[in-house]
N, C-alpha and C positions, 0 to 999 in steps of 0.2 A: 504494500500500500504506500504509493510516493507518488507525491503531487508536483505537475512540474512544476517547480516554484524556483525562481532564478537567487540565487542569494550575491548581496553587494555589501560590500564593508563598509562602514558607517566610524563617523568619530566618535558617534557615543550612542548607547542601544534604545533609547525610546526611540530617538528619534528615526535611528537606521530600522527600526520595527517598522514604523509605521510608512517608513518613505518606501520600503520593501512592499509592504501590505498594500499599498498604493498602487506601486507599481503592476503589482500579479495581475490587481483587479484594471488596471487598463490604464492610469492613470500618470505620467511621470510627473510628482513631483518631489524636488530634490531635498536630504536633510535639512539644508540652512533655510529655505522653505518653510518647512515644515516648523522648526523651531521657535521662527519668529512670529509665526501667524499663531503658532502654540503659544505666544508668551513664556518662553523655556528660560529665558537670562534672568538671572536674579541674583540676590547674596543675602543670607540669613543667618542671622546667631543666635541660637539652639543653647543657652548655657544648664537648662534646668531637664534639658534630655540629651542624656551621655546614649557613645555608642563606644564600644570599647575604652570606657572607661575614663573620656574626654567629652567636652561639649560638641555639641552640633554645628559645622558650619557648611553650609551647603550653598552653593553658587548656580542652581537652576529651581523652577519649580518645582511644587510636591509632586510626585511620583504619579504619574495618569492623566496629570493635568496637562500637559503637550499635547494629550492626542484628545483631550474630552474637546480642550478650548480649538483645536484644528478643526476636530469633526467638526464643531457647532459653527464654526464661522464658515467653511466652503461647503455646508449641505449635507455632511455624511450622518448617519447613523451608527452607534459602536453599541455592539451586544457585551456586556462584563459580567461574569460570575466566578462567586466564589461558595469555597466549597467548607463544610464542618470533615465530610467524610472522602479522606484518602480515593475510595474506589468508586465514591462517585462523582469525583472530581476527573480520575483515567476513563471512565464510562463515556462522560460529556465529550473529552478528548477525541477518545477514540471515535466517537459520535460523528465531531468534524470531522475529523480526516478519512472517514467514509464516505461523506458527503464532497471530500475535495475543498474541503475551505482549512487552509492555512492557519494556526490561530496564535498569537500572542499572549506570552506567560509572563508572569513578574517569578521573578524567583531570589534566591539565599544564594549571594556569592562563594560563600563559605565552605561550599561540600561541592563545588563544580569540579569535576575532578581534568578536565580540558583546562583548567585557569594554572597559570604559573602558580606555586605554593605563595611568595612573597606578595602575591595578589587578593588572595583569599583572605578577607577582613567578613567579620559580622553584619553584611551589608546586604538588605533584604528587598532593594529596590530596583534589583539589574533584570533588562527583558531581551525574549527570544523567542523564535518564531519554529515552532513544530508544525513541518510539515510533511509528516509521514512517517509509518513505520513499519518495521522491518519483524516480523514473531515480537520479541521482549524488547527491541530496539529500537528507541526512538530516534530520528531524523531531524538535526537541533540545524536552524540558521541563527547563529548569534552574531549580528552584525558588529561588534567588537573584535572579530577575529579573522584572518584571512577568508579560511575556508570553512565549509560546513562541516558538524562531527557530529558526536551520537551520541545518545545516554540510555542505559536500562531503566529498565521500569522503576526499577527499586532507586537509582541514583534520581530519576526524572523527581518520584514522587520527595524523596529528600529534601531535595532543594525547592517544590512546589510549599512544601510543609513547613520551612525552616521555620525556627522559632524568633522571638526575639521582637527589638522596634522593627516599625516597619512589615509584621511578616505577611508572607502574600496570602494565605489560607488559601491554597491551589488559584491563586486569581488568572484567571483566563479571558480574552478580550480578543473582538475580530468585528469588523466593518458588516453591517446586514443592508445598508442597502447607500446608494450613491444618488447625486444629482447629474444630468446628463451632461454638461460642463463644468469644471470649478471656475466660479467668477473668484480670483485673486482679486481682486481690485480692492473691495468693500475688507476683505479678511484682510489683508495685506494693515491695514489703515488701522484699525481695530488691534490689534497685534500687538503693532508700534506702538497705539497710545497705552497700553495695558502696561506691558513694558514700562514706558515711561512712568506712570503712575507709581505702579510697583517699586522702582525702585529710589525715585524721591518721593516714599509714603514716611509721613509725619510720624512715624511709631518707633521705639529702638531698634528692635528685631529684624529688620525689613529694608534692605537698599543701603544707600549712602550714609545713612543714622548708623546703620547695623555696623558698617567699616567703620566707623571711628569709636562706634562702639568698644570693638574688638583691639582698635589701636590705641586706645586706651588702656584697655585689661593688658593687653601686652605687656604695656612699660610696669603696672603692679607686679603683675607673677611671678615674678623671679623671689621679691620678698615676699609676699600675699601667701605665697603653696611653695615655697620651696623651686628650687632650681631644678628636681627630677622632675616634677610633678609640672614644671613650668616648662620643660623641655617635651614633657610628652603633650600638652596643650600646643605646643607651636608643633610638634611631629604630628598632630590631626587635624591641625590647618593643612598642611603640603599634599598631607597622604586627600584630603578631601578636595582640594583643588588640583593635585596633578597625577591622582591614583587612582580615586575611585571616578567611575566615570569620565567625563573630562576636564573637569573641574575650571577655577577661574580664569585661566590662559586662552586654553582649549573653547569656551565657551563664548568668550568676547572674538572670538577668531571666527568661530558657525556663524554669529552674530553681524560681523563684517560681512561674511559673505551672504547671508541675508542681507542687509542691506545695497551692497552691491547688485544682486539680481533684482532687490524691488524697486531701485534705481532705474530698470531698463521697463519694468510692468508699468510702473507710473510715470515714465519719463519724466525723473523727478531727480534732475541730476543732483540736488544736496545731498542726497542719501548717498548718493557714491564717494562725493567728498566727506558725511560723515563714516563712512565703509572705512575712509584709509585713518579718520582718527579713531576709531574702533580697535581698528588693528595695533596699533600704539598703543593704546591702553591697556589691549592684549599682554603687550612683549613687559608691558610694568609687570602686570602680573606673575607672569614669569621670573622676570629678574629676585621680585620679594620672596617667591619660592625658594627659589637657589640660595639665594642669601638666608633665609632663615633654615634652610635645610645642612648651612653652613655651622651654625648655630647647636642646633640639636643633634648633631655628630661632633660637636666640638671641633669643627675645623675655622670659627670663624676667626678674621685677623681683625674684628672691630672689637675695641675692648668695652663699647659700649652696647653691645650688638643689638641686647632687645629695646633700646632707645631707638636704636639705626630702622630695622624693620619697622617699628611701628611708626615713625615718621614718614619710611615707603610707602607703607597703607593708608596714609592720611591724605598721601599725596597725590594718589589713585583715589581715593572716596573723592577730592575736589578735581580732578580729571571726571570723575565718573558723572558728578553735580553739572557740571557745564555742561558735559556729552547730552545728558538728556533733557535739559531746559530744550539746548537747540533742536536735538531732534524732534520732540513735542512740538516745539513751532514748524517743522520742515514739512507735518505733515497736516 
């Protein structure tokens, strides 16, 4: 039982899910697409929900919500179910891929036994696309990864089941029905301002507040929790912006190129000019990585180092502050 289903590697797996999902069904449209019209960019500080034993910092939105806010804005329809019972979660499964429909799973990066070991953190929000199987073999396209591979029933259901924040309780998710064109145009618009909002919203938690939040708490931690304890907080910054997922480099990067191609949909050249300061703001984030990853290995040669970073991140939240006044006016 295998469905032709073409698999293409993606920067980061919602969104390569769903551009794939897309695709099967007739439709190209590309990740950075996909992302922006999803409203996927963000940055949030999580300090009162630990995931391996540190606070939360995540740089896209919650888990589902790319493809909920894609489907509602270009016309789709998305079937989701989750399940209490293991085997009638592989039932449903098997259900689809009798039927030929491709479907999307959230699962526990933790027990994928295809993931590098130094990759496998308690992270229960990674997705993949089952399409087809072999007797006890499932037929995994996880656009994170070159090519396509395979799981048993017993390893599928593991990681369908994992425990923990975030756990997917067999969640499963597939497109039921399409509009006979996507108007981009209207989605496209909508996307951008959501975005925008998002991330200059007036709350700590949320956007530009949330980074200086955080570059704040930086320069405490070292005395506040101790220097282990302050190193492994800055080690789940990095590992959450340049490990799990794609985190905040990786994501301002999909983000440029979104804007880039809604540049040419709206012939709306400021977005390509802000495409190339996107991209900028990218390579900051970046650099703050390295250097604080500098830091939490002991390699750093700043002798003030978590003053240094955290004035990085302040500097990037006021990068970030500009970038989306103007984009809000651009569009």
């Amino acid at each position: 039982m295998q469905i032709d289903f073409t698999h293409k590697q993606a920067a980061h797996c919602e969104n390569g899910v769903v551009s794939n999902l897309m695709r099967h069904n007739g439709f190209e449209v590309s990740e950075p697409m996909v992302f922006g019209i999803g409203s996927g960019l963000l940055f949030s500080y999580l300090p009162f929900l630990k995931v391996n034993y540190a606070p939360v910092f995540t740089y896209r939105a919650m888990p589902g919500l790319i493809f909920n806010r894609f489907a509602k804005r270009v016309g789709i329809k998305v079937k989701r179910e989750k399940f209490k019972n293991p085997a009638e979660a592989k039932a449903r499964l098997d259900a689809n891929l009798e039927k030929d429909n491709p479907v999307g799973l959230q699962v526990g990066v933790y027990s994928l036994p295809y993931f590098p070991e130094e990759y496998r953190f308690h992270f229960n929000a990674h997705n993949m696309v089952v399409y087809g199987r072999e007797g006890d073999t499932y037929l995994i396209s996880d656009p994170v990864m070159e090519s396509v591979t395979t799981l048993t029933a017993k390893e599928l259901e593991k990681v369908r089941f994992a425990k923990g924040a975030f756990a997917p309780k067999g969640h499963m998710y597939y497109p039921i029905s399409f509009p006979e064109t996507l108007e981009l145009d209207k989605a496209i618009m909508k996307g951008i301002k959501q975005t925008s909002r998002d991330m200059m919203a007036p709350v700590p938690i949320v956007g530009v507040k949330a980074m200086r939040w955080v570059a704040s708490n930086i320069r405490k931690w070292p005395n506040k929790i101790g220097p282990k304890k302050a190193n492994h907080y800055l080690g789940q910054i990095v590992r959450m912006q340049e490990e799990i997922g794609t985190g905040g480099g990786g994501f301002r990067y999909i983000y440029a190129a979104f804007l880039q191609e809604s540049s040419r949909v709206l012939n709306n050249e400021s977005l390509s000019e802000l495409s190339q300061e996107m991209t900028e703001i990218g390579d900051l984030w970046r650099d703050f990585a390295l250097d604080a990853s500098r830091i939490y290995k002991n390699r750093s040669a700043q002798s003030d180092g978590y003053n240094h970073i955290a004035e990085q991140l302040e500097a990037i939240a006021d990068r970030e502050a500009t970038f989306f006044k103007a984009l809000k006016k651009s569009v």
